[in-house]
C-alpha positions in Angstrom: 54.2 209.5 -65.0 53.6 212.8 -63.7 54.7 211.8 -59.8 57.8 210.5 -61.6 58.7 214.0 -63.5 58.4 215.8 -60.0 60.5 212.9 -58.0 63.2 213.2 -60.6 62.9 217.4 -60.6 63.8 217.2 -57.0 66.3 214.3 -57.1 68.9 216.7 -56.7 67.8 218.7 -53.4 67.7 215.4 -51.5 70.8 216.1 -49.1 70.5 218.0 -45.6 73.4 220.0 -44.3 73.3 220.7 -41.4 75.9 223.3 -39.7 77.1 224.0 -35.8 79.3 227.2 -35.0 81.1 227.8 -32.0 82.1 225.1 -28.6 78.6 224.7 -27.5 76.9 226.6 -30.3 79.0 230.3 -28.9 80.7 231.5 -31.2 83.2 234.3 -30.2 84.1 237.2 -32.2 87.2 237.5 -33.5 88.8 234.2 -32.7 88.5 231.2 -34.7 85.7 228.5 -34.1 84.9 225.1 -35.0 82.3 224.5 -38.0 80.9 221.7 -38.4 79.1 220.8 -41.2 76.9 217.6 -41.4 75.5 215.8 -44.8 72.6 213.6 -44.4 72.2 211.6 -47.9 68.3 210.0 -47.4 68.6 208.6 -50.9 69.7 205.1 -51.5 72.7 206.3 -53.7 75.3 207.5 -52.6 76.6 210.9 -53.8 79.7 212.7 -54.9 80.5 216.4 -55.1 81.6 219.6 -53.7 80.6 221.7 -50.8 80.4 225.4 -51.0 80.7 227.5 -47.4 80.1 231.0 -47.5 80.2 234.1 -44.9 80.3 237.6 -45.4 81.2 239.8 -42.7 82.1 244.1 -42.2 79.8 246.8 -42.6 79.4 249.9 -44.7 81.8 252.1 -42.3 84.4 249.2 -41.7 83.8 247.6 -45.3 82.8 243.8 -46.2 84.5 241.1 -47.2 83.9 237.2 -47.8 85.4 234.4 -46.6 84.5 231.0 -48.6 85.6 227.2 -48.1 85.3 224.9 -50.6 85.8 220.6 -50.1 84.6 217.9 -52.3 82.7 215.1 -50.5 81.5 211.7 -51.2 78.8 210.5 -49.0 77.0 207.3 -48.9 73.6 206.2 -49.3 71.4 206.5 -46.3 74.0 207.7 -44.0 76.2 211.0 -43.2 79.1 212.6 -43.5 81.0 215.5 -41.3 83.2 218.4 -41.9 85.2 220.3 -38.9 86.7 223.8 -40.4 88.6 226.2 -38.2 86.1 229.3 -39.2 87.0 232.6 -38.0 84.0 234.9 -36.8 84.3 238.7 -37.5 82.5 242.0 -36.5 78.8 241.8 -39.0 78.8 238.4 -39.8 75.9 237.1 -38.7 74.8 234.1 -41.6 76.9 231.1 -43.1 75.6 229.1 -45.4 76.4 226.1 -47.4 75.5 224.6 -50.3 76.3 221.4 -51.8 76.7 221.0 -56.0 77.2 218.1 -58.3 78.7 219.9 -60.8 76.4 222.9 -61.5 73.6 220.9 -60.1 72.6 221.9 -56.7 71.9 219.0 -54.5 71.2 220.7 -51.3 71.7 223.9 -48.7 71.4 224.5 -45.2 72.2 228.0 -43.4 72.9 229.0 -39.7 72.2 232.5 -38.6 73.9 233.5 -35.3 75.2 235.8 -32.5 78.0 236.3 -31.3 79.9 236.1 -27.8 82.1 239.4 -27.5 84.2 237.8 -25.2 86.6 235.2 -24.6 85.3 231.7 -23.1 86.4 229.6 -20.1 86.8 226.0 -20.4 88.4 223.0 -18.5 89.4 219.8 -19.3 88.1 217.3 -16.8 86.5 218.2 -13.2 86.7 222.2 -13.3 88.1 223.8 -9.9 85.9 226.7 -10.7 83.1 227.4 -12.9 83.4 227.0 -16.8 81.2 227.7 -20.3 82.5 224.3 -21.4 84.0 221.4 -20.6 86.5 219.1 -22.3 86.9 215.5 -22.2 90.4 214.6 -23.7 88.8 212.8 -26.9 86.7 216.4 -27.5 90.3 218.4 -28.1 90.9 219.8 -31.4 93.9 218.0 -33.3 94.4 221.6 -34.2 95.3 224.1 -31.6 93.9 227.4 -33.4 90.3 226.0 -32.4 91.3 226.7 -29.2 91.4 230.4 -29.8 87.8 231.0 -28.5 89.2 230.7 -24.9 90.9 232.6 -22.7 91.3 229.9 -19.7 91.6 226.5 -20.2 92.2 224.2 -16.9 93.8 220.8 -16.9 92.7 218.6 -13.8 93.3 215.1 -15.3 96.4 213.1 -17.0 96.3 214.1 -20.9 98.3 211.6 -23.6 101.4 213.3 -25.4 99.5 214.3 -28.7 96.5 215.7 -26.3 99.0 217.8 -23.8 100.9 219.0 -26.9 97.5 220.5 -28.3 97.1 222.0 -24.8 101.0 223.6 -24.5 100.5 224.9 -28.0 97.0 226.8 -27.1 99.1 228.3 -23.8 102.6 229.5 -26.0 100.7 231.0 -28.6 97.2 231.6 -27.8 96.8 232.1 -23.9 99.1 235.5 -24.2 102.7 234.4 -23.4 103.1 235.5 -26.9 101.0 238.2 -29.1 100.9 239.6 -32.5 101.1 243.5 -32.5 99.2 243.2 -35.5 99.3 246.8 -36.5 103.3 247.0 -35.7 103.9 244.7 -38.2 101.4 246.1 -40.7 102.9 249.6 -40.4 105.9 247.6 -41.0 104.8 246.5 -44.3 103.2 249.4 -45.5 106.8 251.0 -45.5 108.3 248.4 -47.6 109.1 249.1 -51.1 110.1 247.3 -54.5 113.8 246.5 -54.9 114.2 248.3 -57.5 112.1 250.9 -59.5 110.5 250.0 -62.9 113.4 252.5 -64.5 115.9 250.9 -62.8 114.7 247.3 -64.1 114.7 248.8 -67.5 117.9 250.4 -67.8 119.9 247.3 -68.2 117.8 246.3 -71.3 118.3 249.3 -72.8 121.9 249.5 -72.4 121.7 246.1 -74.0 119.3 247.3 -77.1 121.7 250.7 -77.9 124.7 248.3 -77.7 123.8 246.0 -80.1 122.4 248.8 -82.5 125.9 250.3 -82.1 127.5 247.1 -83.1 125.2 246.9 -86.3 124.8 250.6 -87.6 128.9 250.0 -89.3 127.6 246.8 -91.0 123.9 248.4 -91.9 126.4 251.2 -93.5 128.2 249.0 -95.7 125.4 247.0 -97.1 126.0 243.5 -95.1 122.8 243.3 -92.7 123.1 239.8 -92.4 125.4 239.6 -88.9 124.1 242.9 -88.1 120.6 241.8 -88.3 121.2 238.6 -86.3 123.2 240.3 -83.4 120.5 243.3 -83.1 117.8 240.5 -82.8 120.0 238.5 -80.1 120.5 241.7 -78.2 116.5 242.9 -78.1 115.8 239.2 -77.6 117.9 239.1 -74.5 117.2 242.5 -73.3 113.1 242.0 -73.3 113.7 238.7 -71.8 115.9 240.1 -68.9 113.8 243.3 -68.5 110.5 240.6 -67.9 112.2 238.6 -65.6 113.5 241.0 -63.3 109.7 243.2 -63.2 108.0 240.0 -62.2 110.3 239.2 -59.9 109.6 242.7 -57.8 105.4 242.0 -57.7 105.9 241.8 -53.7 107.9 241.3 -50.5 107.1 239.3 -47.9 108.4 238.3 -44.4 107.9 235.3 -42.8 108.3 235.0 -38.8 108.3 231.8 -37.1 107.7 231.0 -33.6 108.8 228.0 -32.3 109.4 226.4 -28.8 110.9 222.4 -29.0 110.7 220.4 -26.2 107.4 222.0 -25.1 105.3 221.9 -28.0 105.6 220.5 -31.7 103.7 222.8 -32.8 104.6 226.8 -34.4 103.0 229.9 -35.0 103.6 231.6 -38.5 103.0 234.8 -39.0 103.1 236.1 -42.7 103.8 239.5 -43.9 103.0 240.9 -47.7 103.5 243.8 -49.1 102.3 243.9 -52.7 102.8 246.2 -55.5 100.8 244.6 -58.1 97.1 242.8 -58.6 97.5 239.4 -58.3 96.6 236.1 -56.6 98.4 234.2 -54.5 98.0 230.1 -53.3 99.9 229.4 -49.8 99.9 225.7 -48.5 97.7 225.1 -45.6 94.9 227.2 -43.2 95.6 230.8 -42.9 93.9 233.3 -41.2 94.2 237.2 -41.6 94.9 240.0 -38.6 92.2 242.2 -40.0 92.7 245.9 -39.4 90.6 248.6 -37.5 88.6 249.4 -40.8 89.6 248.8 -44.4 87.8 244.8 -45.2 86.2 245.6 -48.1 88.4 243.2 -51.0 89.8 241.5 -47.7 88.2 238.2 -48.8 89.9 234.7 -48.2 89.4 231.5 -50.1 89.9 228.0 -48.3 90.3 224.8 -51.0 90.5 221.4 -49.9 92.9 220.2 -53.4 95.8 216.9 -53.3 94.3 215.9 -50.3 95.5 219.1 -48.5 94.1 223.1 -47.8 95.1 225.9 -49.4 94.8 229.3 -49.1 94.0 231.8 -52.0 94.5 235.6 -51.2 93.7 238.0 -53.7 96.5 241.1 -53.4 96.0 244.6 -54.1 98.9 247.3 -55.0 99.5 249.0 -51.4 97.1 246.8 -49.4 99.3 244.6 -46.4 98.3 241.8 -45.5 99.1 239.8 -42.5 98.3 236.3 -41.9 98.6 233.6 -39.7 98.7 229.6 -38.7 100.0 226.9 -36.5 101.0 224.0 -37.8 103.5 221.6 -37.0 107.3 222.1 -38.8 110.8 220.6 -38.0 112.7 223.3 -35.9 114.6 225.4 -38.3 118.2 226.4 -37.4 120.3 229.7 -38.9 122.3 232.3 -38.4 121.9 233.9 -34.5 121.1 237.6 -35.4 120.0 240.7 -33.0 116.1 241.3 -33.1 115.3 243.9 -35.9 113.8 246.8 -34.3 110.5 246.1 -36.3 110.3 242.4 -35.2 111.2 243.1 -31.7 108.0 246.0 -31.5 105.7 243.7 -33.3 106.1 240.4 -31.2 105.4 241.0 -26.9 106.9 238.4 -25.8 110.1 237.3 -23.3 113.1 238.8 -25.4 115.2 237.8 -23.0 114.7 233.6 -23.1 114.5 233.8 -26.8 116.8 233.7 -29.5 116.4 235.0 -32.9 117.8 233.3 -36.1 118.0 233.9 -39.8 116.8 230.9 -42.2 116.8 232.0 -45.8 113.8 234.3 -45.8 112.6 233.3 -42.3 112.8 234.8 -38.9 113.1 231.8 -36.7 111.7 232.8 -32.7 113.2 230.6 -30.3 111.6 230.8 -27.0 113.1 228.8 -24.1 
């Protein structure tokens, strides 16, 4: 009865997790790396729940931050499951862990402590010409190109299929250097941004609003009828709270959204995100995104990854004054617009070919055409 008790006490810590960071176990700073995370389930029933992955990175000068991934998981009895995240490494992070719940009930943790590479790696995909740190067979590429980020050469001796070359084409536009973020550009950018309108300004309407219905009412107050006078003053301070609340939440940030695209060679697009906010507040985006991090200034800099309706999101949590600057690639439709000049800021904050690309306006997006 006793050996029973125990076995049931540590029912719940039967699962393994294993983890892997980096092509070949090298992770390289500042670039984003494959993690993958294994679950062994030794039990013979299988188990459901949700995985929690966890890094801090920064230091007391530069400031620390966390990034966290969270994806439910459902893995059968006596066998394994795997998880491949695009995780990006970052100046003191030397420790990611993750830990696997059932509800509050922890079923089991694994952690990896590592060093970085400071550099870039070299890698080929079949028979190098020259010597590599990895190599590729065509079934080891990433479906997703920004897992390619870790290298700075990446040779092609051997006949790729159309899904395989794209991934490659993608990895040379966008992450090879024919195009580059000036990060810091754009974040200057932001930081001079400012609300539409100030908070007097989005109050003034309402307030003409309130004193013009008083004005309407005082006659009638004066004469003893309140009735009409009572109703239209009510109207008027309904109206004039309702459109004084709807025009201050509308103002809680700007944001500018740059696209670069180029059809025909790849199908897939880097996004670069802009935000400037002006209040606290958290904000969802659809997809993977990964943050330009400054020179010094992490600390609140966290970003939250959640697997929900069968797709990721990304929850950033935004500070009054703080930019932030993200980015992804992802496969979109080409957009078309309006054919405008370059702004001056977008031009400085993109090094790239001005000259065989055309820029267009989309709504709120700045669509890059490269040729």
């Amino acid at each position: 009865m006793i050996l029973l008790l125990v076995l049931l006490a540590f029912r719940g810590f039967s699962l393994e997790i294993g983890l892997e960071l980096g092509w070949a176990g090298w992770p390289v700073l500042d670039a984003v790396n494959p993690l993958w995370i294994t679950i062994s389930n030794p039990d013979s029933a299988a188990v459901r729940g949700k995985l929690l992955v966890t890094m801090e990175f920064g230091s007391a000068w530069r400031g620390a931050g966390t990034y966290t991934a969270t994806v439910p998981f459902v893995v059968g009895a006596f066998s394994k499951t795997r998880f491949l995240l695009p995780w990006p490494v970052r100046a003191g992070s030397f420790l990611v862990r993750a830990t696997a719940f059932s509800g509050k009930e922890k079923l089991g943790e694994g952690e990896l402590r590592f060093s970085v590479e400071p550099g870039p790696l070299r890698a080929s995909v079949g028979p190098p010409p020259k010597p590599v740190d990895f190599l590729f067979s065509p079934a080891d590429l990433p479906a997703d190109p920004l897992l390619l980020s870790p290298f700075s050469e990446l040779q092609v001796s051997i006949p790729l299929r159309t899904s395989e070359k794209d991934v490659v084409q993608a990895w040379q536009v966008f992450l090879s250097g024919e195009v580059r973020v000036e990060a810091e550009v754009l974040r200057d950018y932001l930081a001079g941004l400012r609300p539409a309108s100030s908070r007097w300004l989005v109050l003034l309407p309402g307030l003409f609003l309130y004193v013009l219905g008083l004005t309407l009412a005082l006659p009638r107050l004066a004469q003893g009828r309140p009735q009409l006078p009572i109703f239209l003053l009510a109207v008027f301070l309904a109206f004039s709270l309702v459109y004084s609340v709807s025009r201050e939440s509308a103002n809680t940030k700007s944001s500018v959204l740059i696209r670069i695209e180029r059809p025909g060679f790849t199908s897939f697009c880097l996004e670069v995100l802009g935000i400037a906010p002006w209040v606290n507040e958290e904000m969802v985006l659809d997809g993977w995104w990964v943050e330009f991090l400054p020179g010094r200034e992490w600390q609140g800099r966290d970003l939250l990854w959640r697997f929900a309706s069968e797709a990721w999101q990304t929850v950033i949590r935004l500070e009054p004054g703080v930019p932030r600057l993200l980015f992804r690639i992802t496969q979109e439709a080409p957009l078309s617009g309006e054919v405008i000049l370059p702004p001056p800021w977008l031009s400085r904050g993109l090094s790239l070919s001005w000259s065989q690309a055309t820029v267009m306006r989309a709504g709120e997006i700045y669509v890059v055409r490269l040729q």
